[in-house]
C-alpha positions, -999 to +999 in steps of 0.1 A: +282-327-331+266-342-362+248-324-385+219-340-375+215-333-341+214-291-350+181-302-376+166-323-353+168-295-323+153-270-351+127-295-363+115-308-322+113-274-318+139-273-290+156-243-268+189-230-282+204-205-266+229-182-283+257-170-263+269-135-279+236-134-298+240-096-313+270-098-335+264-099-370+268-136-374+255-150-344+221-124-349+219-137-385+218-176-371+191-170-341+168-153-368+174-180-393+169-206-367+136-186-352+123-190-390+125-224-391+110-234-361+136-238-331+129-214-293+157-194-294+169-176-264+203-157-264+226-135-240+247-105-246+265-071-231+243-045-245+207-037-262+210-031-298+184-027-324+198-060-340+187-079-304+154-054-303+144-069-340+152-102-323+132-097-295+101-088-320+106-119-335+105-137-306+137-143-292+140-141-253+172-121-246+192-108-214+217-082-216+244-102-194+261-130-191+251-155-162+249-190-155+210-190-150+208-180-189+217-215-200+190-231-178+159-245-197+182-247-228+186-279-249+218-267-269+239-235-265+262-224-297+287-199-292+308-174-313+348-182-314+351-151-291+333-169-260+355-193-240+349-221-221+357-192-190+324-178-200+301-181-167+276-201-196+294-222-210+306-234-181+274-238-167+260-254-196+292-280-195+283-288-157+247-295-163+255-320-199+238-295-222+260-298-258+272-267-270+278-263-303+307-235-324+287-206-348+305-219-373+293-255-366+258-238-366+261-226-401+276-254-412+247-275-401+225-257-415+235-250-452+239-288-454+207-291-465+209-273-491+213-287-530+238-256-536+263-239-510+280-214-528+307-206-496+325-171-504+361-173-494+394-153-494+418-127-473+395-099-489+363-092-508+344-120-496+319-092-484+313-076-523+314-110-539+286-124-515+267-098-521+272-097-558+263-134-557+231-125-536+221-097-564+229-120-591+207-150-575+176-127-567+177-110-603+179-150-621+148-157-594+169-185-574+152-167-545+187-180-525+191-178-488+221-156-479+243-147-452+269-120-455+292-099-432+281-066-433+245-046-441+236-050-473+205-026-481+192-050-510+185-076-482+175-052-455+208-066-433+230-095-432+203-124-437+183-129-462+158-160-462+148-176-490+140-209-510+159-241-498+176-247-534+210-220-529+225-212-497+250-180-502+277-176-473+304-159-466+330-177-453+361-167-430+390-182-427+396-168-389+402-198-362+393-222-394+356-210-390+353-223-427+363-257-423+328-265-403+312-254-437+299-277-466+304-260-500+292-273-533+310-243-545+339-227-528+353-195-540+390-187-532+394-152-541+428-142-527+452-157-500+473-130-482+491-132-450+463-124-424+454-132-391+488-143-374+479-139-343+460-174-351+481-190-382+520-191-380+528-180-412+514-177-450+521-214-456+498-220-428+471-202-444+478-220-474+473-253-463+437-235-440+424-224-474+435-258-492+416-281-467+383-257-473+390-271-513+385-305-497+352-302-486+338-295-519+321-330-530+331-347-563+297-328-580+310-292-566+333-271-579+359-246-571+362-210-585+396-196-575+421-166-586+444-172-613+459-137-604+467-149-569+495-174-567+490-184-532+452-192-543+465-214-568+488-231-542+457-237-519+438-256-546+468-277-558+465-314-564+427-315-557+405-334-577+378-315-581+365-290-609+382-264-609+369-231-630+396-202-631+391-165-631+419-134-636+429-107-657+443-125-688+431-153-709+452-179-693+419-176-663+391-197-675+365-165-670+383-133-678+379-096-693+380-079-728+374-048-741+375-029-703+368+010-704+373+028-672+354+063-662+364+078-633+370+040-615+334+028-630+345-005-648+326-020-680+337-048-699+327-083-718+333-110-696+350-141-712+345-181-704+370-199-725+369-179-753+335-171-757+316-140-743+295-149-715+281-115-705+286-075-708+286-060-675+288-024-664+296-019-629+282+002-603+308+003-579+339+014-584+374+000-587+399-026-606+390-048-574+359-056-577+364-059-616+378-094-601+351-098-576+323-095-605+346-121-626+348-143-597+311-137-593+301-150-627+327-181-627+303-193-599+273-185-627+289-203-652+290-235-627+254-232-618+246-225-655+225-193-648+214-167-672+242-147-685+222-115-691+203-113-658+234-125-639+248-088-658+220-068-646+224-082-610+261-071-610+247-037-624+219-037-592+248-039-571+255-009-557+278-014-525+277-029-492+284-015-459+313+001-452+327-006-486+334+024-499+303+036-489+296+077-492+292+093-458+285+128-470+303+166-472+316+186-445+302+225-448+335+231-474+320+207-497+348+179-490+332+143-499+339+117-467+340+074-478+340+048-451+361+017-457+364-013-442+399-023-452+419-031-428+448-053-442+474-036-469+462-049-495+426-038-490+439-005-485+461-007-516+428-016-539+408+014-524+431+041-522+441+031-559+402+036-567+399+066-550+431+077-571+410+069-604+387+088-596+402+127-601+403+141-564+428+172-557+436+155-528+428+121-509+426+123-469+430+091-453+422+088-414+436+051-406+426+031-373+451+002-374+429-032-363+445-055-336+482-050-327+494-086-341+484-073-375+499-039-367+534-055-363+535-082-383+525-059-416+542-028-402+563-019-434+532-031-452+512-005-441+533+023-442+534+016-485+500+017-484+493+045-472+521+064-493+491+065-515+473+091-501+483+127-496+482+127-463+476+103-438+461+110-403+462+080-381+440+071-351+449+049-322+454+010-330+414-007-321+422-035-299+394-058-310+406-088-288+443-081-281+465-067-256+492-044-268+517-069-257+535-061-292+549-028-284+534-012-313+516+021-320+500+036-350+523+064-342+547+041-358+532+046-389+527+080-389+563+086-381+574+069-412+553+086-432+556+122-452+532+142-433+519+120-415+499+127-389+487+106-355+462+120-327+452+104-298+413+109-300+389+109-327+379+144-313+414+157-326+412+138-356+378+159-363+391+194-357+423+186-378+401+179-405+374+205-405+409+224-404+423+212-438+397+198-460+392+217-489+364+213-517+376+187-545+392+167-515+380+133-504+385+119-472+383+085-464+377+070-427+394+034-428+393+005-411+373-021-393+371-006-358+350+026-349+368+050-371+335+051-390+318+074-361+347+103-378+325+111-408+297+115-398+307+140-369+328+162-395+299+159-417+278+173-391+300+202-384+307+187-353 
C-alpha cells in the first residue's frame, strides 16, 4: 500500500479500524491518526486506561475480537502479532477492505515529515528517543515523537507536535523498520537478538544494513564506532555517515569524563572541537553512548549545542529504565529494568556496581524461550554480576516452550542462585534477605515489574 493511500484515508476523513489497538504502538498510531482527522475505531482483549483515554478522544472500541468489528471500516492496520487467522482480518480480506502492517502505518505517516530522525539498535533505542525528544523540545523544534515506553516529559509514548521533526523509535523485530523513512537513522548497536525471527547475527546485519538504505542522498546516518557489527551494517553505503564512540577515532566522542557514583559528565567532542558540556542525569557508561549518539544526530540537524546539553540534563529516565520503585520497611532501595538481552543486563548491573551498594539483588524473568536458549551461557555471565540472583519463571510473550528450556537452567549454573516458581515466593525470599545498603533490581521485559512494588508494600 502506497504512502498515499494511508494520507488520503486521514485527510477524507475515512474509518480505520485498529486491530490490537491498546498496545503501546498501535495506541500511539490511533491517537495520532484521531489528531489529524481520520474515524478511528479499534478492537482489543481487555479495557485499559490507554483504550479508556482513547475512548475520550473519540475512538469507538470493543474489548474482543469479531468479524462484525471490521464492518463500516475503510482500512484495518494491524500489529505483527495479529495473523491473517484473526476472525478480522479475515473478515476484512473477504469483504476487499485493505489492511495495512503498524509498521506500514508509521511509516506512512512520518513521510511527511522534512526530518525523520528513526532510532535504531539491539538496545537503547528507548533512552536515545527520549533523549532526542528532550533535546528537540528544549531547542523549540516542538518534534512529534513516538517512543516505546512512558516517558513522563511527554505524558506517555506520543507526543504531537509541529510537522518539521518526526522522532521514532524504530525496531528491528519482523523488519518493522524497513516500512520506515528516515532522514536520519541511528544504529546504535547490533547484537544477536531475536532468533526466533533472523537466522543468525549476519542476518541481522544485513536487516540493520537495508534500514541504512532508506536514508535519502540529503539524510544521514549516525552509527557506533564501538560496535563492529554496526559498522558492518553501514558498510559500502553512500550516504553521510557521522560516527560516534569512546575514542577519537568516532567523529562525536568524549573528553575529560568524571564519574560520581555512575552520574557521568564530560565535554563532548565533534572532530576535534568541543561541541557541548553535558552532565547527565541518569546513570551509567551506557547511556554516556546514548547521549553521544544523541548529539551526533544534533550535529546533523545543526541544533544549539548548549540547549541540546541542558535537554540531556532534563532527561531523567524513562520507564522501566532503571527506574526507582521505592524501599521495602528495611530500607533496601528496589530498580525496575527493562533489559532483557545480556548485554542490557551487562550495562545495568555494571551501573548499579558504580554506584556503592553492599549488595545488588537481581530477580531475573528470562523473556521468550528462543532467546532463553540461544543466549543461555550468555546470561548466566551476566548475571555473575550480581551477588545473588533470584530467577523467576521464563515470560512466554509469544512462544511455546518447545525449547526445553527453564530459567532453572540459569539458576543452576549460577553461585547462589536461586529460582522460584511464583512471584509470591520470590517476595517472601526477599523481604527475607534484603538488608539496608542493598539494592534490588526487578529485570526484565515481562511482569517481573509487579515484584517491587509488592515488597515495597510489605506485601
Amino acid at each position: 500500500m502506497s504512502d498515499f493511500s494511508l494520507q488520503s484515508y486521514v485527510t477524507d476523513h475515512k474509518s480505520i479500524h485498529l486491530v490490537g489497538i491498546g498496545g503501546v504502538s498501535m495506541s500511539a498510531l490511533a491517537e495520532l491518526l484521531l489528531h489529524l482527522g481520520a474515524k478511528v475505531t479499534g478492537s482489543d482483549r481487555a479495557q485499559s486506561d490507554v483504550t479508556d483515554k482513547l475512548v475520550s478522544l473519540g475512538a469507538k472500541i470493543t474489548y474482543a475480537h469479531l468479524p462484525e468489528n471490521v464492518e463500516g471500516a475503510d482500512l484495518v492496520i494491524r500489529t505483527a502479532a495479529v495473523h491473517d487467522d484473526n476472525p478480522e482480518i479475515a473478515r476484512a480480506r473477504e469483504l476487499g477492505i485493505p489492511v495495512m502492517e503498524r509498521a506500514q502505518a508509521w511509516g506512512s505517516i512520518m513521510v511527511t515529515y522534512r526530518n525523520a530522525v528513526c532510532v535504531a539498535g539491539t538496545h537503547g533505542k528507548t533512552t536515545t528517543t527520549s533523549m532526542l525528544t528532550l533535546i528537540g523540545m528544549q531547542c523549540g523544534i516542538d518534534p512529534t515523537v513516538m517512543v516505546g515506553s512512558n516517558l513522563p516529559a511527554i505524558g506517555g509514548t506520543l507526543r504531537i507536535g509541529a510537522h518539521d521533526c518526526f522522532i521514532a523509535e524504530s525496531c528491528e523485530y519482523t523488519n518493522s523498520f524497513l516500512s520506515f523513512h528516515p532522514t536520519v537513522a541511528v544504529i546504535l548497536n547490533v547484537d544477536a537478538d531475536h532468533l526466533d525471527f533472523f537466522k543468525d547475527i549476519d542476518d541481522i546485519i544485513h536487516s540493520f544494513h537495508r534500514f541504512c538504505e532508506l536514508v535519502p542522498e540529503n539524510g544521514a546516518i549516525v552509527v557506533n564506532h564501538d560496535s563492529a557489527n554496526a559498522l558492518k551494517a553501514v558498510a559500502g553505503i553512500d550516504r553521510t555517515c557521522i560516527t560516534f564512540g569512546s575514542t577519537p577515532e568516532a567523529d562525536v566522542y568524549p573528553e575529560n569524563v568524571t564519574d560520581r557514583h555512575g552520574y557521568y559528565s564530560f565535554d563532548v567532542m565533534h572532530q576535534g572541537k568541543l561541541f557541548t558540556h553535558v552532565d547527565l542525569s541518569v546513570p551509567g557508561y551506557h547511556n554516556m553512548l546514548n547521549a553521544l549518539a544523541s548529539c551526533a544526530v544534533c550535529v546533523f540537524l545543526g541544533l544549539d549545542a548548549a540547549a541540546s546539553a541542558e535537554g540531556l540534563k532534563q532527561f531523567t529516565g524513562s520507564s522501566r529504565r532503571f527506574q526507582l520503585t521505592g524501599h521495602t520497611a528495611a530500607g533496601t532501595m528496589v530498580i525496575d529494568d527493562y533489559a532483557h538481552h545480556p548485554t542490557e543486563m551487562t550495562a545495568t548491573l555494571k551501573t548499579a556496581r558504580e554506584m556503592d551498594y553492599d549488595r545488588i539483588i537481581c530477580v531475573f524473568q528470562p523473556h521468550t524461550y528462543s532467546r532463553t536458549k540461544a543466549l543461555l551461557p550468555e546470561f548466566i555471565e551476566a548475571l555473575k554480576l550480581c551477588d545473588k540472583a533470584i530467577l523467576a519463571d521464563i515470560y512466554a510473550a509469544r512462544e511455546q516452550n518447545t525449547y526445553g528450556i527453564s530459567s532453572k537452567d540459569i539458576a543452576d549454573a549460577l553461585d547462589g542462585g536461586e529460582y522460584y516458581d511464583s512471584f509470591e515466593k520470590i517476595e517472601a525470599r526477599l523481604l527475607e534477605i534484603a538488608q539496608p545498603g542493598d539494592l534490588i533490581i526487578t529485570m526484565g521485559a515481562g511482569n517481573v515489574n509487579a515484584i517491587g512494588p509488592a515488597i515495597c508494600a510489605g506485601e
